[in-house]
C-alpha positions as CSV (number, residue, x, y, z in Angstrom):
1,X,108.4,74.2,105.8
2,X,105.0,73.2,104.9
3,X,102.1,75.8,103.6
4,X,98.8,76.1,105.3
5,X,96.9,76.1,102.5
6,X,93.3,77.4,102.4
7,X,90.7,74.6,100.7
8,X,87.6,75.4,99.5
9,X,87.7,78.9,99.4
10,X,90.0,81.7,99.3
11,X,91.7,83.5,101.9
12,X,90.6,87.6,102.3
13,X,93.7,89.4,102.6
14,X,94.5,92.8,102.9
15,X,98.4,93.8,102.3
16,X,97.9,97.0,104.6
17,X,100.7,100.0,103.4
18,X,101.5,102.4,106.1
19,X,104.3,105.0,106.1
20,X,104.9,106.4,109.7
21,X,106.5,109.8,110.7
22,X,110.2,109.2,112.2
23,X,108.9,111.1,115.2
24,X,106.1,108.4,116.1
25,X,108.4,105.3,114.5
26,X,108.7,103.4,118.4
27,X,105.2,104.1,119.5
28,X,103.9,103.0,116.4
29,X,105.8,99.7,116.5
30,X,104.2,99.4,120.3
31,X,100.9,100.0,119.2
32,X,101.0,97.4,116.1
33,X,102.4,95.1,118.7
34,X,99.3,94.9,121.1
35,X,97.2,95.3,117.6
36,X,99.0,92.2,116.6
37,X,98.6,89.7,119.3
38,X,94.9,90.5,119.7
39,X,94.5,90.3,116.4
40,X,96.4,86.7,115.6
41,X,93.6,85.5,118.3
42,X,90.5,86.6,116.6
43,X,88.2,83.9,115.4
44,X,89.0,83.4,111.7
45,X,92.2,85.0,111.8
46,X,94.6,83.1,109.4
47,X,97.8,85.2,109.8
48,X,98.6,89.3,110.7
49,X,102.1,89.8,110.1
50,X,104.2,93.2,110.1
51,X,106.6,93.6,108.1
52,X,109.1,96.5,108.1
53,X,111.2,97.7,105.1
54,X,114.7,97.4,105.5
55,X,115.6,100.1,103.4
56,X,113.0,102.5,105.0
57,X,112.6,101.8,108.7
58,X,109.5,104.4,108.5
59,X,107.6,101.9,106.1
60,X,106.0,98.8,107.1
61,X,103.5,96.3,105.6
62,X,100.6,94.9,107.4
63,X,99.8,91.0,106.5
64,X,96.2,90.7,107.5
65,X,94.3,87.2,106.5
66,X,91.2,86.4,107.3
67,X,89.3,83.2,106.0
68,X,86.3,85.2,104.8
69,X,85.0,88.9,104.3
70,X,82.7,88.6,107.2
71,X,85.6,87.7,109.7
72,X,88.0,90.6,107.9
73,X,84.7,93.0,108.5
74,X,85.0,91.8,112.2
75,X,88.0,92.8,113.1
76,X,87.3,96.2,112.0
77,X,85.0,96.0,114.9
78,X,86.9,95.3,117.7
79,X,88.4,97.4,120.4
80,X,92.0,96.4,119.7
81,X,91.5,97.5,116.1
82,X,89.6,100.6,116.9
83,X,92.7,101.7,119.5
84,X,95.2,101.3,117.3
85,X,93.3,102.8,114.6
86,X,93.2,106.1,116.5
87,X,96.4,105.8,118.1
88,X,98.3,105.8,114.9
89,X,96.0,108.1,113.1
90,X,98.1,111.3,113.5
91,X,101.1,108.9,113.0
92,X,101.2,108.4,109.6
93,X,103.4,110.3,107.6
94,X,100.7,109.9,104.7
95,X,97.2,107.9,104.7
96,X,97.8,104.2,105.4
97,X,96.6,102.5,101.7
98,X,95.0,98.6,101.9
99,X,94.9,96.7,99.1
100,X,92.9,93.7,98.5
101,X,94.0,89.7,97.7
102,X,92.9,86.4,97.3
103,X,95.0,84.1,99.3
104,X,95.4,81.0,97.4
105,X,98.0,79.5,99.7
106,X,99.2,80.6,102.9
């Protein structure tokens, strides 16, 4: 498999940690579905995967890469983002936690 890798500059990703209640595990999986696909279209967009722990089914990873700050910023904007953002607010078992990475090669 070949990398995409990112030339002149680096890649802004966020590694998004979310722990969901049990109750709210299948519609949280829904909602980060729709969030997904919009998402993977958005200009700038370089990947948004989800990852799901295998040894925690309640605790996922969110792979979001965006070739700049500015386009990252922008999805924070848009209405896909802002409906799943208050969808799985009162999902979360504790405060969803993003940390910040340069992506060197993806």
């Amino acid at each position: 498999m070949q990398a995409n890798t990112i030339n002149a500059d680096k890649a802004y990703v966020t590694l998004v940690q979310v722990h969901v209640r049990v109750a709210h595990l299948q519609s949280f999986i829904a909602a980060t579905r729709i969030n997904h696909e919009a998402s993977v279209r958005e200009p700038g967009n370089l990947r948004f995967d989800v990852l799901q722990s295998v040894e925690d089914p309640t605790r996922f990873t969110l792979v979001e890469a965006y070739v700049n700050e500015a386009a990252a910023a922008a999805h924070k904007l848009t209405a896909h983002y802002l409906a799943w953002r208050d969808a799985v607010a009162d999902w979360m078992a504790i405060p969803r936690q993003g940390l910040r990475y340069d992506g060197l090669y993806l």
